[in-house]
Structures are given as structure tokens and as C-alpha cells.
C-alpha positions in Angstrom: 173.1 8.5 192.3 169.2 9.3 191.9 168.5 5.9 190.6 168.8 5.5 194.4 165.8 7.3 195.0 163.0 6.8 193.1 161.6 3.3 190.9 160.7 4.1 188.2 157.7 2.2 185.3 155.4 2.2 182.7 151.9 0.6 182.9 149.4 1.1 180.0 150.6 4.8 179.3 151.1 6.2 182.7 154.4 6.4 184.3 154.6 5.3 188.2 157.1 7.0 190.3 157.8 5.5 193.7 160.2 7.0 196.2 162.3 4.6 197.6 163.7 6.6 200.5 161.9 4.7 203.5 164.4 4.8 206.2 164.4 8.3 205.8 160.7 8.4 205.4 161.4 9.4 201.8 163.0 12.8 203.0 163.7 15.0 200.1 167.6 15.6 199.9 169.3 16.5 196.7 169.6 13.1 195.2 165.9 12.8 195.4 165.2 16.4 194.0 167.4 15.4 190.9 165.4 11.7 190.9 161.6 13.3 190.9 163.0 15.3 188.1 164.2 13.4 186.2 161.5 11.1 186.2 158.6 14.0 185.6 161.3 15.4 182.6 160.4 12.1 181.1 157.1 12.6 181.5 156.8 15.4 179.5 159.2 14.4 176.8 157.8 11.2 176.1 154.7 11.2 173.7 153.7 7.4 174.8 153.5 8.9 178.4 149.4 10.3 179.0 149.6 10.8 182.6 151.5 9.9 186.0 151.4 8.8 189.8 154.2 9.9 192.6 154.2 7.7 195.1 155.7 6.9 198.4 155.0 2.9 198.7 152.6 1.1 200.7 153.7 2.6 204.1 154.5 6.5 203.9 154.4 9.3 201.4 156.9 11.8 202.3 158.2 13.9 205.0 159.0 17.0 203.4 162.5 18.6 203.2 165.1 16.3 204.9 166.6 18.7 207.5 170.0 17.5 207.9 170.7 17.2 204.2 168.8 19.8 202.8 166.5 19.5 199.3 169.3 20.6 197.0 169.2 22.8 194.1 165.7 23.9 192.9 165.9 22.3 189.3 165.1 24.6 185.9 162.2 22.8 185.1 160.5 22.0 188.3 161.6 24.0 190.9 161.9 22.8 194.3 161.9 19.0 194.7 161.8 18.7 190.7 158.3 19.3 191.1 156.3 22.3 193.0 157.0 24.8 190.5 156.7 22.6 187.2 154.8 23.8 184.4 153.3 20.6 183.2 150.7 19.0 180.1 150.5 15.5 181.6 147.8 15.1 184.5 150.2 13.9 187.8 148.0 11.8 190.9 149.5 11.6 194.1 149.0 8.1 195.8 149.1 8.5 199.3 149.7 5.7 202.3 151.1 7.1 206.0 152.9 10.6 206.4 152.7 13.4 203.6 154.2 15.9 206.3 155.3 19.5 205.1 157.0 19.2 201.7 155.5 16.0 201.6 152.3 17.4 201.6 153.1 20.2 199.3 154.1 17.9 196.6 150.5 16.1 197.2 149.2 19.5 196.3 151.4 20.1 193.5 149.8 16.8 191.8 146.3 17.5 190.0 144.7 14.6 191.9 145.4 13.5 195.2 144.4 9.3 196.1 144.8 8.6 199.9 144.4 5.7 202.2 142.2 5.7 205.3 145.7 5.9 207.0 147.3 8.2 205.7 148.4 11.9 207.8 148.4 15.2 206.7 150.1 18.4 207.6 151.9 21.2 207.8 154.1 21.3 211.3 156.4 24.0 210.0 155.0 27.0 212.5 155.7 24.4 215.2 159.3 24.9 214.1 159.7 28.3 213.5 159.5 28.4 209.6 156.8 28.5 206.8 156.0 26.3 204.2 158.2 27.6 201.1 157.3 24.8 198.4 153.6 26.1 197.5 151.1 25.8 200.6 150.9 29.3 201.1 149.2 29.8 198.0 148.1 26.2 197.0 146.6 25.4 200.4 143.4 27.9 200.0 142.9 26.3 196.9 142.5 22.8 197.6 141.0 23.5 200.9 138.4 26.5 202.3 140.4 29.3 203.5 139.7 29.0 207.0 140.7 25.4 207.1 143.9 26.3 204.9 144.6 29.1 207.8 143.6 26.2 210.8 146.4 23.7 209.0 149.2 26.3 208.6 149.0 27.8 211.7 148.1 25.3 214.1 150.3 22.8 212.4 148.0 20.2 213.6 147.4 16.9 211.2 144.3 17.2 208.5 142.5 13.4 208.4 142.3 11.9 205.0 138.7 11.4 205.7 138.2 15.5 206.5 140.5 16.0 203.4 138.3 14.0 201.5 135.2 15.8 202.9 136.4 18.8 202.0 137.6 18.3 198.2 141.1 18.0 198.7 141.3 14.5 198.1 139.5 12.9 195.0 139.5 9.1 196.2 139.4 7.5 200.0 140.6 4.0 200.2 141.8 1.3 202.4 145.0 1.2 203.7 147.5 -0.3 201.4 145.1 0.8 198.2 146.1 4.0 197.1 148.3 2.8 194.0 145.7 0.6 193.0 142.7 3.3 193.7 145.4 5.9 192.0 146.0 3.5 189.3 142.3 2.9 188.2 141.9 6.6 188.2 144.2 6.8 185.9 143.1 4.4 183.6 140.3 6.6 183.6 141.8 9.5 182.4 144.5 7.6 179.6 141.2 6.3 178.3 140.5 9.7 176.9 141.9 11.2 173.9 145.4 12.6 175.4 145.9 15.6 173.1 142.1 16.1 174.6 143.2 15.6 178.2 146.1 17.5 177.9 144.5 20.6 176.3 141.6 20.5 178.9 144.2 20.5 182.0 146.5 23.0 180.3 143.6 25.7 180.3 142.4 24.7 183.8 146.0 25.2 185.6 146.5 28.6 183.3 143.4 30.0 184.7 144.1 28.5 188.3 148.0 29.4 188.1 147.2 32.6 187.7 148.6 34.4 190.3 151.5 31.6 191.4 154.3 34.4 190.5 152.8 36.6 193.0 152.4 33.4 195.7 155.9 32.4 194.7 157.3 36.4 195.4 155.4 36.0 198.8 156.5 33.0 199.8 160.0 34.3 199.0 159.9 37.2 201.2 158.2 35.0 204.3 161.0 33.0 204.0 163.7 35.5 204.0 161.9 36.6 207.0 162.1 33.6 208.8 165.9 33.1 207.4 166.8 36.2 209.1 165.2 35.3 212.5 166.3 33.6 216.0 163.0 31.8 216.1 163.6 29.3 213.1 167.5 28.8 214.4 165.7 27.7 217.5 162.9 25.6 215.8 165.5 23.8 213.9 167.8 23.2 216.9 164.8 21.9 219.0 163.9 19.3 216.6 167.1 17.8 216.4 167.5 18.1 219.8 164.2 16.3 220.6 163.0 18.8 222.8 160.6 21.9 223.6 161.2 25.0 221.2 161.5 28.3 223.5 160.6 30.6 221.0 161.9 34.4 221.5 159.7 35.9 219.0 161.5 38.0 216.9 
């Protein structure tokens, strides 16, 4: 079933993943969680593999969680999605054309590089319906972004350009529309290049020292979200977006 999902190849040592859920706007649901994991399992495993690119196709990235369906199971080796909460050797570059909305955009910042066309969107609209962001922006957010931006985009849920991300540091290439695998993949030819056992040890001692504190940031997360879990404000969010309409929030 996850074959359905994602396309999977290999160019020249680096493994392209593309999600293949379009109608959906590549929506997360559990077939896709089992798909990115699989893929980034192989990854890992494979010693011919040096480095990777997640990909949405030439018109979106991804929309996060899909609501009706649900993620699935968080997988053993990469957590949510397959991939927010992977431990990984290989460096990963998101390539990213049209929406990278709430998960979306957390797996963008679960990637070591991000790639993204003029066109592309950015954000984080989960305040808008009464939840938090539970796959890593709570903690990742600050890091790719100065903390008072991180703060404006989580709690405003308003859109972050790719031309401000790129500004800021969050993104490492700005292209034209319809470029980001190719900008993506010439990055990477950069890096697979490189000696990998060089590459590999260099990233493993930058995310240590970065990753520092994720158990903490994953403990928080956990308790805003059983929080939110608990309250009449995310019942009401959810409702309202399937309903197409105006949350009235209640507040507690």
C-alpha cells in the first residue's frame, strides 16, 4: 500500500523521494507515514546511499497531517510521519514548490537543508484551529528562524514568504518556480562530492550538539498537546474546518 505514496530513485548516490499524494495535497495519512519511512530506512541502511531529497513534485510540498485520516502510527525509527523524530547519518534536503503547511512544514525543518521556489508558502495555521504544532516546530522553529519570528509564525499562523525565509536563514537556496529539485539536486551533488564517511561524521556532531535538548522539546510538545486533546477549543477548530466556516472559540 505505501508504494502508493511516495516514488521512489537513485541518481549519482542520493536517493529522491517524491510524494505522490497530490489530490490530497500530499496529506500525511498512515500509508504515507509507513512510505517516508520506509524510504529514509533505506537511506540509512544502504552504504551506496550519501545523501537524500523529500519532495512534493513540481506543484506542492505538503499539507501536514491529513485530518480526516489521521498520520497513523509514529514509526520506531522516525517518529511521526517516518521522519520528525529520526536519528539520522545521511544529510536529507527538502525541495520545496507550493504549500509546506503545518506538518508539511515541520518535515521541511526536520531536513538539514531546505531548497524552495519563489512560489512556494510557508506556515503554521494550527493556532487558527485550536491546536499546536506536535511534529517539532515548537522546538525546531526558533532554530531555523529568530525567536521572535519563530513566536510571529506560530501564533499568528500567518504564511512566512520563501523570500523572508530565505532572508532569514531558514532556507539555503531560492529559485524559480518549478526549480527546486533541480536547485535541490545540484546542492546535493555538492555535498556527495565530499568524502561521505567525512560528511556523515561532520553532520553527526553538528545535529548532536544542536539536538541537544529535543527530549525536553519532545516532553513539551507532549504535554501542550494533551492540553489541547483535553480542550473544547481544538474539538471546535477541527469541526470549523471541515465545516468551512468561522471557529467560535470558547477558550478553555
Amino acid at each position: 500500500m505505501s508504494e502508493q505514496r511516495t516514488h521512489v530513485e537513485v541518481q549519482d548516490h542520493v536517493l529522491i523521494i517524491t510524494m505522490t499524494r497530490q489530490a490530497k495535497r500530499n496529506a500525511i495519512d498512515g500509508e504515507m507515514t509507513l512510505a517516508l519511512d520506509a524510504a529514509l530506512n533505506r537511506l540509512e541502511d544502504e552504504s551506496d546511499l550519501w545523501a537524500a531529497i523529500i519532495t512534493g513534485g513540481p506543484d506542492m510540498f505538503c499539507a501536514g497531517t491529513d485530518m480526516a485520516a489521521s498520520s497513523g502510527t509514529p514509526t520506531e525509527r522516525g517518529g511521526v510521519y517516518g521522519v520528525v523524530g529520526r536519528t539520522r547519518t545521511k544529510p536529507l534536503i527538502a525541495a520545496v514548490e507550493g504549500v509546506a503547511f503545518g506538518g508539511g512544514f515541520e518535515v521541511a525543518m526536520a531536513c538539514d537543508m531546505i531548497v524552495a521556489a519563489s512560489n512556494a508558502r510557508f506556515g503554521l495555521p494550527e493556532v487558527k484551529r485550536g491546536l499546536v504544532a506536535t511534529s517539532g516546530a515548537i522546538f525546531r522553529a526558533s532554530r531555523v528562524l529568530p525567536l521572535n519570528v519563530a513566536k510571529q509564525v506560530m501564533l499568528t499562523g500567518t504564511e512566512l514568504s520563501p523570500a523572508d525565509g530565505y532572508r532569514l536563514g531558514m532556507v539555503n537556496e531560492l529559485c524559480e518556480p518549478g526549480k527546486a529539485l533541480q536547485t535541490a539536486r545540484a546542492l546535493a551533488a555538492q555535498i556527495t562530492a565530499n568524502s561521505p564517511v567525512s560528511v556523515q561524521q561532520s553532520l553527526q556532531a553538528i545535529d548532536a550538539l544542536a539536538s541537544a535538548d529535543d527530549a525536553r522539546g519532545w516532553e513539551l510538545t507532549a504535554r501542550a498537546k494533551q492540553v489541547i486533546n483535553d480542550s473544547a477549543d481544538a474539538k471546535e477548530g477541527v469541526a470549523a474546518f471541515f465545516e468551512k466556516r468561522p471557529p467560535v472559540w470558547k477558550g478553555y
